[in-house]
DRENDO-1510 file (C-alpha; in Angstrom, 1 decimal, always signed):
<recs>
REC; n; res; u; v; w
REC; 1; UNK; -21.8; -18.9; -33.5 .
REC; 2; UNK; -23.2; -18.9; -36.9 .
REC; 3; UNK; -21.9; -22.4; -37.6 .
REC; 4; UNK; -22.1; -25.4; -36.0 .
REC; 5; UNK; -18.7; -27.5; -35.5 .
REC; 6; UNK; -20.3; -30.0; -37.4 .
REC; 7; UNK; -21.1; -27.9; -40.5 .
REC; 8; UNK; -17.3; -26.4; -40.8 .
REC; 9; UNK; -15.7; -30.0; -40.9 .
REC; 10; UNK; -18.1; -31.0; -43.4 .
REC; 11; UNK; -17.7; -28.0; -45.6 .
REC; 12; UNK; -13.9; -27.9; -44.8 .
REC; 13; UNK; -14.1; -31.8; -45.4 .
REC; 14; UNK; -16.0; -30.7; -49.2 .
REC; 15; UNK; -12.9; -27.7; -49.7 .
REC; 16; UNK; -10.4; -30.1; -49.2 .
REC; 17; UNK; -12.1; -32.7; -51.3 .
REC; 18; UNK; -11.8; -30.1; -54.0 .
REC; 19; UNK; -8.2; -29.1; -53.5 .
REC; 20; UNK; -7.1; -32.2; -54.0 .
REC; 21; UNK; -9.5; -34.2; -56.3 .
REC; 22; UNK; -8.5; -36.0; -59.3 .
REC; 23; UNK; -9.4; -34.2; -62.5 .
REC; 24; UNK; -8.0; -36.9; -64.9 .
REC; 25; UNK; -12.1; -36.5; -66.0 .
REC; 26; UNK; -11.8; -33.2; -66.0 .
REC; 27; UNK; -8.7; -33.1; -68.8 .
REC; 28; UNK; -10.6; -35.9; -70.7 .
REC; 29; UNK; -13.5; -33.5; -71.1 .
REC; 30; UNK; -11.4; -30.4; -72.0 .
REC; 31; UNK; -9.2; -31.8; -74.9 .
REC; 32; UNK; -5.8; -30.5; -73.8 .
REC; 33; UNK; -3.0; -30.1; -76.5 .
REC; 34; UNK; -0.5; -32.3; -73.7 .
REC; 35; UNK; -1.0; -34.6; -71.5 .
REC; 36; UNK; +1.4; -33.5; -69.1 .
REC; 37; UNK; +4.0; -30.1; -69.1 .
REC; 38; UNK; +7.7; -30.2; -69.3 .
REC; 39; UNK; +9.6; -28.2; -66.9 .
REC; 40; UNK; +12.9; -26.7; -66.6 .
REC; 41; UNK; +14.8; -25.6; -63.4 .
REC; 42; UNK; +16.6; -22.3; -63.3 .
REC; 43; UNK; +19.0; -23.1; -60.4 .
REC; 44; UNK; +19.9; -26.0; -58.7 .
REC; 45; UNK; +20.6; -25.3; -55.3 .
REC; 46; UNK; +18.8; -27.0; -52.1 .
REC; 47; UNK; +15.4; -26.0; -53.0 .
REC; 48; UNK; +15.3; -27.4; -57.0 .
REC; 49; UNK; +17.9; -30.4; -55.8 .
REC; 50; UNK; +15.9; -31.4; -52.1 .
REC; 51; UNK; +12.6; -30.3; -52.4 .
REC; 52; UNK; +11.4; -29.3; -56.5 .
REC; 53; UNK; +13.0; -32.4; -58.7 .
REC; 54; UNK; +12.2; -35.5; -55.8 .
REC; 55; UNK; +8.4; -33.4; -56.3 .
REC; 56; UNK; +8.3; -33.5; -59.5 .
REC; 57; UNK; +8.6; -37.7; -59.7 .
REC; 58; UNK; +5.4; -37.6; -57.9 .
REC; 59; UNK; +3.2; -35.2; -60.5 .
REC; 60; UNK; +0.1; -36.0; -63.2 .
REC; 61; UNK; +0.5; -32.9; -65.6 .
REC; 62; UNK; +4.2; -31.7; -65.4 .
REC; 63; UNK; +7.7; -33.7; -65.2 .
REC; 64; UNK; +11.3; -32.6; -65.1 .
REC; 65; UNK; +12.3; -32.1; -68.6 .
REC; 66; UNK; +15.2; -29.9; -68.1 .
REC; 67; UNK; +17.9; -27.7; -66.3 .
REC; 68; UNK; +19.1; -24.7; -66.2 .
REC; 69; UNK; +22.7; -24.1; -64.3 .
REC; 70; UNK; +26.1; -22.2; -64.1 .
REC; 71; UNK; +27.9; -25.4; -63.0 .
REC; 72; UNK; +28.7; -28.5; -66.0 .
REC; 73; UNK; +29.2; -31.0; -62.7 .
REC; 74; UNK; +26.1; -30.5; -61.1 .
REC; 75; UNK; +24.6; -30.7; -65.2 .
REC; 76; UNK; +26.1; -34.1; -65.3 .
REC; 77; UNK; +24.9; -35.7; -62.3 .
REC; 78; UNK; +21.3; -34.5; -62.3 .
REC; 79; UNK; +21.4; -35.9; -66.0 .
REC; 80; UNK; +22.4; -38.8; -64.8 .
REC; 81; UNK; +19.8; -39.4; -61.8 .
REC; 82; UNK; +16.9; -37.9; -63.9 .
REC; 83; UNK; +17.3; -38.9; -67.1 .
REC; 84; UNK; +17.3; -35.6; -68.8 .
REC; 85; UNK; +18.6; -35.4; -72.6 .
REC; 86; UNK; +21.7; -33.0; -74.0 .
REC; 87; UNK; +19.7; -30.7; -75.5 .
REC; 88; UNK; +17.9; -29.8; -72.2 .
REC; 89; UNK; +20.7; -29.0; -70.5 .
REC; 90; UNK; +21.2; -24.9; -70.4 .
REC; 91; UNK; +23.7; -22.1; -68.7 .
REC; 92; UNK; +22.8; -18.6; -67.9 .
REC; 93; UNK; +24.1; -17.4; -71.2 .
REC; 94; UNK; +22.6; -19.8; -73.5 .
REC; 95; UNK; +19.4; -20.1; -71.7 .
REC; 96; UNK; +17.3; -18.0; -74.3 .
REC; 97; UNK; +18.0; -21.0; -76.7 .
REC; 98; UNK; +14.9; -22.6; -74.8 .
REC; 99; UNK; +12.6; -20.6; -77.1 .
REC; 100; UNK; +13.2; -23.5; -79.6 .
REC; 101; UNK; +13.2; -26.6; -77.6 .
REC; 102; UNK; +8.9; -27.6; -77.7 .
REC; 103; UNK; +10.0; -30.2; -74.4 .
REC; 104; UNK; +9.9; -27.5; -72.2 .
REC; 105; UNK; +6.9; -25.7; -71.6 .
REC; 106; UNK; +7.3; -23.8; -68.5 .
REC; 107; UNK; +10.7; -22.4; -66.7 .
REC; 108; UNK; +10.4; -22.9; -63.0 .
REC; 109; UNK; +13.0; -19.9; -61.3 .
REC; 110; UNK; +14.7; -21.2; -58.3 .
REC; 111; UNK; +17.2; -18.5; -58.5 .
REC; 112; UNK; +18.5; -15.5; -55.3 .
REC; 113; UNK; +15.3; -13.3; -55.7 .
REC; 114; UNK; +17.9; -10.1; -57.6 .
REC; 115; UNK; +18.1; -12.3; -60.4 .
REC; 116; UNK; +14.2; -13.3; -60.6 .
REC; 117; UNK; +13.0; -10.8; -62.8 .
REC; 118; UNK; +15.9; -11.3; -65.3 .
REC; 119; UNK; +15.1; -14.8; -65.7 .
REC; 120; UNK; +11.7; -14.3; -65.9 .
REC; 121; UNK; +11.2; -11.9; -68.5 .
REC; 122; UNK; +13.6; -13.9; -70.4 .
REC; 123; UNK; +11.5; -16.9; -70.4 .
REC; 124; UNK; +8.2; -14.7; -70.8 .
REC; 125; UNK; +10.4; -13.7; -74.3 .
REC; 126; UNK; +11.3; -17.6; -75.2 .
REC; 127; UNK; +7.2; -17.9; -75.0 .
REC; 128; UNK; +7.5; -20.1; -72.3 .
REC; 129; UNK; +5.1; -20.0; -68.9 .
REC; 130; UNK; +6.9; -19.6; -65.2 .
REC; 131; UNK; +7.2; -20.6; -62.4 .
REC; 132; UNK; +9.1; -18.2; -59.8 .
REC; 133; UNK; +10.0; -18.9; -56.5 .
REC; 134; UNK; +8.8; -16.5; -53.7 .
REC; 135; UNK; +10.3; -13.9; -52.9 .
REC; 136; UNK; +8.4; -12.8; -56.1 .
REC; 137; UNK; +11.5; -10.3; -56.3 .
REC; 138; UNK; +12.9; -7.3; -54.2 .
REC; 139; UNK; +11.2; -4.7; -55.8 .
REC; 140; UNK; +7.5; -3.5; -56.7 .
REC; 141; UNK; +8.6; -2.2; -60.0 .
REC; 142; UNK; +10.7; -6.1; -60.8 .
REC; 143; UNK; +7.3; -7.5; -59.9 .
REC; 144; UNK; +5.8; -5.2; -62.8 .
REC; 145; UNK; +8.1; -5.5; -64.6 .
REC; 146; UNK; +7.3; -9.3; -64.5 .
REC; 147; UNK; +4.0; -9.1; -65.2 .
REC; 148; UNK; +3.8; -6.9; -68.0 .
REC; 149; UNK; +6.5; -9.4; -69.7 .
REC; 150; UNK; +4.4; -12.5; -69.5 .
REC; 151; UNK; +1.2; -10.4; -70.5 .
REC; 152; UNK; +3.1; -9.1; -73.5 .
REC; 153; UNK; +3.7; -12.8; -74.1 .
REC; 154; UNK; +0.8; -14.4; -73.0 .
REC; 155; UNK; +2.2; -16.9; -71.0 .
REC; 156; UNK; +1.6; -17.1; -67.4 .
REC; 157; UNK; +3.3; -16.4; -64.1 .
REC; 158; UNK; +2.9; -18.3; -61.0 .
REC; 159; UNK; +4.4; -17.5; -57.7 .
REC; 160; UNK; +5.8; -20.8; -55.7 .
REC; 161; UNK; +3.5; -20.2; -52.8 .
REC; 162; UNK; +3.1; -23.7; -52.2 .
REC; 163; UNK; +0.8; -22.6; -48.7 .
REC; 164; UNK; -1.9; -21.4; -51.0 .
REC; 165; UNK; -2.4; -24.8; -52.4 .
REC; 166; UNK; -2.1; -27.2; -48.8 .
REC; 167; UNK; -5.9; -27.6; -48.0 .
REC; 168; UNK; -5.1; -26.4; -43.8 .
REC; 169; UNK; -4.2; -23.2; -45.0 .
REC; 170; UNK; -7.5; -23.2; -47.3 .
REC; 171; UNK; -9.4; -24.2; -44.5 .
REC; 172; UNK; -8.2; -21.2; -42.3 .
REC; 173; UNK; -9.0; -18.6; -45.0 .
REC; 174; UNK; -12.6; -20.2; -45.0 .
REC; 175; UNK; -13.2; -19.9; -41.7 .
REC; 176; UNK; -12.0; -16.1; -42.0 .
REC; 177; UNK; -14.5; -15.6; -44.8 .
REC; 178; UNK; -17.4; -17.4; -43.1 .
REC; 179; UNK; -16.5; -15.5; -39.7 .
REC; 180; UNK; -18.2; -18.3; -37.3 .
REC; 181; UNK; -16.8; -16.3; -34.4 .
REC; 182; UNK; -17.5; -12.9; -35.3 .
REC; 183; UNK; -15.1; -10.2; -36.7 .
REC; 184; UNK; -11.1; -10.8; -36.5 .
REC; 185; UNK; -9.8; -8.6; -34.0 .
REC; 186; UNK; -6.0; -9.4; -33.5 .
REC; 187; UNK; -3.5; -11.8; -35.7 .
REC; 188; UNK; -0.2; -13.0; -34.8 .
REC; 189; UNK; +2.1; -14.6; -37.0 .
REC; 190; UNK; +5.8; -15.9; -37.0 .
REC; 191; UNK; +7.7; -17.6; -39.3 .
REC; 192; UNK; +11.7; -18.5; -38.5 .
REC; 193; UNK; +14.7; -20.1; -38.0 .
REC; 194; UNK; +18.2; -20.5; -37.0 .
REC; 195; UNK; +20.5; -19.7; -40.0 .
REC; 196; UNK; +23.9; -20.3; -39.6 .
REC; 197; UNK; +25.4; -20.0; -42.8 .
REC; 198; UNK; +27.7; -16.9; -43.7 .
REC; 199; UNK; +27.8; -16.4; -47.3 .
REC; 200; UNK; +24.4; -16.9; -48.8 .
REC; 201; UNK; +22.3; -14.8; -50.8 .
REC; 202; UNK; +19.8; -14.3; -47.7 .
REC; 203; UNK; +22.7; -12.6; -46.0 .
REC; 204; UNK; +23.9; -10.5; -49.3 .
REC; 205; UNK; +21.6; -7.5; -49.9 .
REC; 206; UNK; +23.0; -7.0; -53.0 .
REC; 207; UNK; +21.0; -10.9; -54.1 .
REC; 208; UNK; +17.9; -10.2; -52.4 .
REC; 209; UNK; +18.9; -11.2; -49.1 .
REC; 210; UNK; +17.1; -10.3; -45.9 .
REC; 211; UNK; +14.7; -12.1; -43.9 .
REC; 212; UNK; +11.7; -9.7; -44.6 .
REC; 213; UNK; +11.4; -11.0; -48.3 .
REC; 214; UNK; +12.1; -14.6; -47.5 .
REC; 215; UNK; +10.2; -16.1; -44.6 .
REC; 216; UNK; +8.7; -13.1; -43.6 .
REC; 217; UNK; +5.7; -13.4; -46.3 .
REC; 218; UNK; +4.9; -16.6; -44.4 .
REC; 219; UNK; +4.3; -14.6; -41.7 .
REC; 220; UNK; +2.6; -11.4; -44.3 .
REC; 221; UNK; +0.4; -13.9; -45.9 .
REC; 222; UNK; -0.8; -15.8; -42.5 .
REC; 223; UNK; -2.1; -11.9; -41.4 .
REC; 224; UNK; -3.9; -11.4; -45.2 .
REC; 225; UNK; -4.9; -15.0; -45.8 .
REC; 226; UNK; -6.7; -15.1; -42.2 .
REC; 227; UNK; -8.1; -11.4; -42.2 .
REC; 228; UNK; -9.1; -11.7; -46.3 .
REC; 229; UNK; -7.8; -8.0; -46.4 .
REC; 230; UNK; -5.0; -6.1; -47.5 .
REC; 231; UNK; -3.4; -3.9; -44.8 .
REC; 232; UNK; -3.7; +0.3; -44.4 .
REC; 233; UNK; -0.5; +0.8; -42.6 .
REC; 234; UNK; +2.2; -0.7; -41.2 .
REC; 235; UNK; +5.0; -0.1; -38.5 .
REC; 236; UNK; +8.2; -2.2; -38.2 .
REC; 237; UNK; +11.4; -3.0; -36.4 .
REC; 238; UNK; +14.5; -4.5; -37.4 .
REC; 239; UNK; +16.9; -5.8; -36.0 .
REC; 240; UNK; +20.0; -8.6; -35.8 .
REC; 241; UNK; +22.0; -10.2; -32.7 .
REC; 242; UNK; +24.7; -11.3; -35.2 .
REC; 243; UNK; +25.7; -7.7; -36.8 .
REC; 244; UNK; +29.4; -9.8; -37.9 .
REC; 245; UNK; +27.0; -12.2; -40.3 .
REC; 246; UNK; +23.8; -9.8; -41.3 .
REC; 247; UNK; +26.2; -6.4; -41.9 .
REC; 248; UNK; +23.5; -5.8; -45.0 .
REC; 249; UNK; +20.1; -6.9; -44.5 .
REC; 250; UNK; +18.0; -7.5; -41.6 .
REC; 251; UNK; +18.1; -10.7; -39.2 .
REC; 252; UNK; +14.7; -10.3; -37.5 .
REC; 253; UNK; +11.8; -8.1; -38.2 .
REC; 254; UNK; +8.7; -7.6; -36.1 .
REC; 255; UNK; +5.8; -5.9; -38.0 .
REC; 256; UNK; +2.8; -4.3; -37.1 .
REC; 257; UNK; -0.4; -3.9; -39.7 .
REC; 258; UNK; -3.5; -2.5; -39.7 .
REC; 259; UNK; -7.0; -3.5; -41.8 .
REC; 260; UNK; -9.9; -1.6; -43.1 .
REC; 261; UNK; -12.0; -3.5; -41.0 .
REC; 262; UNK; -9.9; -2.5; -37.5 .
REC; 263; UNK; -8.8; -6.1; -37.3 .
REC; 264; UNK; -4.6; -5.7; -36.4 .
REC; 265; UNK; -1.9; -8.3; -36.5 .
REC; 266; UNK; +1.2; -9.1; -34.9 .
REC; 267; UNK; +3.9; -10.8; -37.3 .
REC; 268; UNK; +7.2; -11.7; -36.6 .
REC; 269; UNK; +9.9; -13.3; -38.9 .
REC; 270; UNK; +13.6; -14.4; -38.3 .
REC; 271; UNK; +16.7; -16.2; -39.2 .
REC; 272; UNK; +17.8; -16.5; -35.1 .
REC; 273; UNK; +14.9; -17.7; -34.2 .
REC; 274; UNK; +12.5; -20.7; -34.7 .
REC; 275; UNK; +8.9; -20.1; -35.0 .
REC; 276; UNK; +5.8; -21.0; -36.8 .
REC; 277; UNK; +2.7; -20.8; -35.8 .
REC; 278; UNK; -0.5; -18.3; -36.2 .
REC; 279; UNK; -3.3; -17.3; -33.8 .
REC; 280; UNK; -6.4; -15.8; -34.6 .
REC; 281; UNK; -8.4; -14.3; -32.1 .
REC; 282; UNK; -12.2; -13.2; -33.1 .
REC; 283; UNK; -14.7; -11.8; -31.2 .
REC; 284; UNK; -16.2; -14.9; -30.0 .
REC; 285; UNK; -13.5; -17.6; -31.0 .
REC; 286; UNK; -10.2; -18.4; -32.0 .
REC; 287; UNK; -8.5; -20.7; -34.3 .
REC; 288; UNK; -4.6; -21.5; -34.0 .
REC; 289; UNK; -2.2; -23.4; -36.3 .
REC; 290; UNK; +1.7; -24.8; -35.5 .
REC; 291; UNK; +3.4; -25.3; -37.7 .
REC; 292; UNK; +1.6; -22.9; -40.0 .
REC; 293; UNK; +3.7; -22.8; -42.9 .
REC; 294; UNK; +5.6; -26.0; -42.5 .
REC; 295; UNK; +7.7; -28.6; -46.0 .
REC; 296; UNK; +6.7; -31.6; -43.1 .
REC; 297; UNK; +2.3; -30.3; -43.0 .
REC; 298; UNK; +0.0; -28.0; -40.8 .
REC; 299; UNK; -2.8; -28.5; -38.7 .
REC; 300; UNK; -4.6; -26.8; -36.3 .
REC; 301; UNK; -7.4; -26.3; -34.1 .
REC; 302; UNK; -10.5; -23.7; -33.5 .
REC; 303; UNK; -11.9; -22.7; -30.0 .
REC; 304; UNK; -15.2; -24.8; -30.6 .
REC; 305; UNK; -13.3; -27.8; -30.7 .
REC; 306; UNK; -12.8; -28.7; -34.4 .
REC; 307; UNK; -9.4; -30.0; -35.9 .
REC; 308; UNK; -7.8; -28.7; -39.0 .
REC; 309; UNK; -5.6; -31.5; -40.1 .
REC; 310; UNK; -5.8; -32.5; -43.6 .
REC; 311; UNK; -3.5; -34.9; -45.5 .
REC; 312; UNK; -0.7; -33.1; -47.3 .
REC; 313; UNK; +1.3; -35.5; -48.6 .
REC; 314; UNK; +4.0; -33.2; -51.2 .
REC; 315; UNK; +3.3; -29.8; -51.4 .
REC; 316; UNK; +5.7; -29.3; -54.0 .
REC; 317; UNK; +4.4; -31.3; -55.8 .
REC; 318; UNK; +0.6; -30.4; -55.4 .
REC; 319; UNK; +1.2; -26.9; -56.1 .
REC; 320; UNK; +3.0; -27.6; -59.2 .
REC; 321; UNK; +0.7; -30.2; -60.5 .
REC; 322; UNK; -2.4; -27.9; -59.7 .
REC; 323; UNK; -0.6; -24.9; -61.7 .
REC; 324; UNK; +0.4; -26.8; -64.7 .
REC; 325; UNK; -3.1; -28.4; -64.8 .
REC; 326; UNK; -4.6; -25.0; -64.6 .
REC; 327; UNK; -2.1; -24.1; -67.8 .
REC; 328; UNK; -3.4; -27.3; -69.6 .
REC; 329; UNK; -7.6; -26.3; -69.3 .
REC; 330; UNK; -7.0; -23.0; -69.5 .
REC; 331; UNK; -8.3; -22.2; -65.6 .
REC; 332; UNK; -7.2; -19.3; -63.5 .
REC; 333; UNK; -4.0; -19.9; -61.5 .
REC; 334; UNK; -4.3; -20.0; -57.9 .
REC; 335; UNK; -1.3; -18.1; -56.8 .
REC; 336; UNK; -0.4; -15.5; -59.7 .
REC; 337; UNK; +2.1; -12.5; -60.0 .
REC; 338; UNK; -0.6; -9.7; -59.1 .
REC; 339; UNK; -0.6; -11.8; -55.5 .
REC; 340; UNK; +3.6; -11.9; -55.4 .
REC; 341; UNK; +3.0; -8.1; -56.1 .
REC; 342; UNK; +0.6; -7.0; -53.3 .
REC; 343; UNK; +3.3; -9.0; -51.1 .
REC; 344; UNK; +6.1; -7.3; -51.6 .
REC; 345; UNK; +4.5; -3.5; -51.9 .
REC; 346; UNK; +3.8; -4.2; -48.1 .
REC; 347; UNK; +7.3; -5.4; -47.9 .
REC; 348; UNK; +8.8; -2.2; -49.4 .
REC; 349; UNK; +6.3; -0.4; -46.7 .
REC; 350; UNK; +8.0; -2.4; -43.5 .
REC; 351; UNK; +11.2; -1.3; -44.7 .
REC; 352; UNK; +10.6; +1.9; -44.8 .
REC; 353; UNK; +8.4; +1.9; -41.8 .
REC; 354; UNK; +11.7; +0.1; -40.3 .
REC; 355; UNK; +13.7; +2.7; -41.7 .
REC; 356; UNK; +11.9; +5.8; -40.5 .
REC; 357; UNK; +10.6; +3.9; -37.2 .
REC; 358; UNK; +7.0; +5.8; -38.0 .
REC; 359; UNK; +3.8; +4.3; -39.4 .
REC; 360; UNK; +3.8; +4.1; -42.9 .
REC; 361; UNK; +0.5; +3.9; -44.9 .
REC; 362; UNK; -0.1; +1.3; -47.9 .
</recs>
């Protein structure tokens, strides 16, 4: 081994260190306009109501400021519990009345992914920055179409991959760029679980639905983020064991991909199944994780005997207080549209792989 089990904890110990410093300093030094960054949620299903506004009492540089939402009782309620003022309250048809309101700075689109490039681009028009919620959308030309609309505005687009910003899954990609065990020569990947529900979007293709798009980047990314490549090729098969529920879109898919540097990877994602983990097998070594891309944290271990097991304590909220403090000092965001986009171009080439049930080149 190039690295000594010693050295990696110490310079994992430094990565996380950065990840998750404090860099109050850091704003005192830069001036900012604000202090903190209002945001607005578009949608207020399980994943603004559960996970997004409980994160957002636990941020430094952004706060709830305001909804957005197709339904007056769930307006009046979250009002109620979060203290949000009238004249942050929107629907879906007065929404591009946000252009005006100077508390919110940045939409936040927790919406099915067919609607995500709609909402976006109408926010990127309001001059406001966003947040989008992965799957970035269902289509490589939506995810243009995305981008070009905040770069016409200048404001910026972050995807909600809140993985990118826990300091295990940083760790892992450090490990595949320092290569202590030699080249990567097989991934595996899986990311799943049992859905029973009937009549959501992830059933409805027509929404955006289908497991591919929705946990199966967890798996997508685990295979880039550990390899530090983007894949050649690609074969795929879907499938479902409940045809009366997924009549549309996919249940399961098992994917196949290939790297420039002859590194391949397994990947596997479902809604009838519960996994989560990801192995990584090198020429001298290995490093797993499970959970890999867990709400509750992920740890994991490498062949040499070192422990990846950093403190996580919101992810949520660490990704969003890491974007908006990135907005405030003018840094690069961690996890931006071109990355959402390179995403789902593979995922419109496991569909078609899938589809044709031939290798499909990227």
């Amino acid at each position: 081994m190039t690295t000594t089990r010693r050295n990696f904890i110490k310079n994992a110990t430094v990565l996380s260190s950065v990840a998750a410093f404090s860099p109050h300093s850091f704003l005192a030094a830069t001036q900012p306009l604000k202090e903190k960054l209002g945001i607005a949620l578009v949608g207020l299903g399980y994943y603004s109501t559960d996970l997004l506004a409980p994160a957002l009492q636990l941020t430094s540089h952004c706060e709830l400021r305001g909804i957005v939402t197709g339904s007056p009782e769930k307006a009046a309620k979250w009002q109620q519990k979060y203290g949000i003022k009238d004249k942050n309250v929107y629907n879906y048809d007065n929404f591009d009345q946000i252009a005006n309101n100077p508390d919110i700075d940045i939409v936040y689109v927790v919406l099915p992914p067919s609607m995500h490039r709609e909402f976006t681009v109408r926010a990127a028009q309001a001059g406001k920055h966003v947040f989008c919620e992965k799957p970035m959308a269902p289509s490589v030309a939506d995810c243009e179409a995305m981008i070009k609309a905040c770069a016409d505005h200048k404001v910026h687009l972050a995807i909600g991959y809140r993985c990118q910003h826990d300091p295990n899954i940083q760790a892992y990609m450090k490990v595949g760029k320092e290569k202590p065990f030699g080249k990567i020569k097989m991934v595996t990947s899986a990311a799943g679980y049992f859905d029973g529900r009937t009549t959501h979007w992830k059933q409805n293709k027509a929404l955006g639905g289908g497991v591919m798009g929705d946990m199966g980047v967890y798996a997508l990314q685990g295979a880039r983020l550990a390899t530090g490549e983007e894949p050649i090729a690609v074969t795929a098969q879907a499938s479902t064991t409940r045809p009366e529920i997924y009549k549309e879109v996919e249940e399961t898919m098992m994917f196949q991909l290939e790297f420039p540097s002859g590194a391949l990877a397994a990947c596997h994602t479902s809604y009838g199944i519960n996994m989560n983990y990801l192995q990584v097998n090198y020429e001298k070594g290995w490093l797993k994780m499970e959970p890999h891309s867990a709400y509750s944290g992920n740890n994991g271990s490498l062949s040499d005997g070192t422990i990846i097991n950093f403190e996580n304590k919101n992810q949520q909220a660490k990704q969003m207080d890491e974007d908006a403090f990135a907005i405030l000092n003018k840094k690069p965001l961690l996890v931006t549209g071109e990355e959402g986009l390179r995403d789902i171009r593979i995922v419109e080439a496991i569909y078609k792989a899938a589809k044709s049930g031939g290798r499909v080149k990227i």
